[in-house]
C-alpha positions in Angstrom: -21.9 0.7 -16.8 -18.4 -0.8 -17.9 -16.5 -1.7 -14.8 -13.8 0.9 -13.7 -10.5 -0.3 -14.6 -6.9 1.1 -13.8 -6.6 3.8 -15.9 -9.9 5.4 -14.0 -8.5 4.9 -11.2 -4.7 6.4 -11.9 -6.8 9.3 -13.5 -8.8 9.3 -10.1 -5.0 9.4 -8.4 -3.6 12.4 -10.2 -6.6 14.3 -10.0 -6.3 14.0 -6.1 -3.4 13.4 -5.2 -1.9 15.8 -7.6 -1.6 18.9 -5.6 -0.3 17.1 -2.4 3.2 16.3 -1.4 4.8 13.8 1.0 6.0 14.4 4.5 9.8 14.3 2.3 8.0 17.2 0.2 8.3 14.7 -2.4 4.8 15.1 -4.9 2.5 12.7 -3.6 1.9 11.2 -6.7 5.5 9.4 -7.1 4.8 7.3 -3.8 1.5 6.1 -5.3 3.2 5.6 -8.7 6.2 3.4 -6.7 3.3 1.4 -5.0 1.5 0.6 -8.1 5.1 -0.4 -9.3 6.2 -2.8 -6.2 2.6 -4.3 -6.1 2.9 -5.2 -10.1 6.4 -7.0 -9.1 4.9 -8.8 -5.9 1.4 -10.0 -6.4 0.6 -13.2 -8.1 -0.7 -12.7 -12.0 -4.2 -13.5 -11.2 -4.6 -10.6 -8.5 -2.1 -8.4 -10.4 -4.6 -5.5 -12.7 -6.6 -5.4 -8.9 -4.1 -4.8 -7.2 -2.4 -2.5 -9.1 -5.9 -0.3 -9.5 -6.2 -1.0 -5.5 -2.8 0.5 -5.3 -3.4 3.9 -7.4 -6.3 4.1 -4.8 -4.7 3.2 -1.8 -4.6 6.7 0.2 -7.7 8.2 -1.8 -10.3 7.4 0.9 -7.8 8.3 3.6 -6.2 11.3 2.2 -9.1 12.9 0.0 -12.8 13.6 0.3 -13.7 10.8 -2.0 -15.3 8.2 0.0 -15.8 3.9 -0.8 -19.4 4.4 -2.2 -18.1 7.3 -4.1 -15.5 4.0 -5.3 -18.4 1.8 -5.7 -20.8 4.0 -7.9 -17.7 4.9 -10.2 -17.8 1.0 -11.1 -14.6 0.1 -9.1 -15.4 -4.2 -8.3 -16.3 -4.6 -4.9 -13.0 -6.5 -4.3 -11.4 -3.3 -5.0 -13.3 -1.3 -2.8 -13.1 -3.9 -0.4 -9.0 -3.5 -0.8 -8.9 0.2 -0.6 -11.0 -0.4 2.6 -8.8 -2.5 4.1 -5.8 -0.5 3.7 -7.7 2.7 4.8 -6.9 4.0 8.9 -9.9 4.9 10.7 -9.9 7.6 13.3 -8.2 6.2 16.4 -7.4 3.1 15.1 -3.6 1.2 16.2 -1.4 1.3 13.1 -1.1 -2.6 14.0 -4.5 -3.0 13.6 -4.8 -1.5 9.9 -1.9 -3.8 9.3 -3.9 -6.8 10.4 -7.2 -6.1 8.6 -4.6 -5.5 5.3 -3.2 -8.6 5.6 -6.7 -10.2 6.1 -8.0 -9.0 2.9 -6.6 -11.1 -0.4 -5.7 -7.7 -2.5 -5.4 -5.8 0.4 -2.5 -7.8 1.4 -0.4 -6.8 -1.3 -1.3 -3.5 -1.5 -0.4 -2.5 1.8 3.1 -4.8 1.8 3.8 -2.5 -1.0 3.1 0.8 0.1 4.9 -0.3 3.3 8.0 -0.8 0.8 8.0 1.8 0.0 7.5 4.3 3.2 10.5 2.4 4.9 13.0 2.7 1.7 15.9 4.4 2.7 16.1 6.9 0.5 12.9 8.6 1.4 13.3 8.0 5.8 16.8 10.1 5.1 14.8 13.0 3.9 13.5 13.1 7.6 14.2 13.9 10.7 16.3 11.2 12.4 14.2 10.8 15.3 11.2 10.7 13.0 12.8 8.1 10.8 13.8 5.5 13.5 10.0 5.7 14.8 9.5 4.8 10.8 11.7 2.2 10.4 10.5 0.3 13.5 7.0 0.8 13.0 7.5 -0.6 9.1 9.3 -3.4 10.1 7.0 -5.2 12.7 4.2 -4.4 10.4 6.1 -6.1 7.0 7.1 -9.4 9.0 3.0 -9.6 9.4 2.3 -8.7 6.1 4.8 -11.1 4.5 3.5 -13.6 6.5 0.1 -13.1 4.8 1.5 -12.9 1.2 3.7 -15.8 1.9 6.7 -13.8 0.4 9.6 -16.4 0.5 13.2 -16.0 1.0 14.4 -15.6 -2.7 11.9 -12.8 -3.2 13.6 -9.5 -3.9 11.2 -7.3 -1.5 13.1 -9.3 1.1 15.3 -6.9 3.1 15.5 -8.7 6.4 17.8 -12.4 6.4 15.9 -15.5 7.5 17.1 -17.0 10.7 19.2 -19.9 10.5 17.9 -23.2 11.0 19.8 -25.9 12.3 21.0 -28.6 10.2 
């Protein structure tokens, strides 16, 4: 069997994700579609086409019936799978802690700085209910600093929102 590529697994995307919509009401789809987007602009060239298919499949575990071995036996590579696991909540488990198992994993990483990109962009938290997106935005932001830490996203890097701290001359 011919490895599964991206385009199996945005076709795998759309047909999962396309009846769902966003907590903004916003079709799910165009949140996956703006991770795939941020994670092709971030990640280095050599992880770039797995991360990108890692991204289209970021929430299909989590959100859909379609499991990892169900990822597997479609030919997805193991580092894939292993990615999409990694960015995948389990039942009771401390957002922090998905965060930290993301930024363990070398595609994973990426993946999840990306999709947290996007869930703390502006334009989408004003769609919500203030209270709602003031929890967001503090939750997003601990969890980036850790994640950037793991890519090793530098200062000149546009996904950059926060300034660096001064350091004394």
């Amino acid at each position: 069997m011919e490895p599964a590529d991206f385009d199996t697994a945005w076709q795998l995307a759309e047909r999962v994700h396309g009846p769902q919509a966003a907590k903004d009401g916003e079709p799910y789809l165009c949140h996956v579609r703006r991770v795939v987007e941020r994670v092709r602009e971030l990640a280095p060239v050599d992880l770039s086409e797995r991360c990108a298919t890692a991204a289209a499949l970021h929430d299909v575990v989590e959100d859909t019936a379609v499991g990892l071995d169900d990822l597997a036996s479609m030919g997805f590579d193991d580092d894939v799978v292993a990615a999409v696991d990694s960015v995948t909540g389990r039942e009771g488990e401390p957002y922090i802690e998905l965060v930290r198992r993301a930024a363990a994993d070398p595609v994973g990483r990426w993946v999840k700085l990306a999709d947290n990109l996007d869930n703390s962009d502006e334009t989408r938290l004003a769609r919500l209910p203030e209270a709602t997106a003031a929890r967001l935005r503090e939750k997003y932001a601990s969890a980036r600093r850790l994640l950037r830490a793991a890519c090793a996203v530098g200062a000149d890097d546009p996904s950059r929102d926060e300034p660096e701290p001064a350091t004394p001359s």
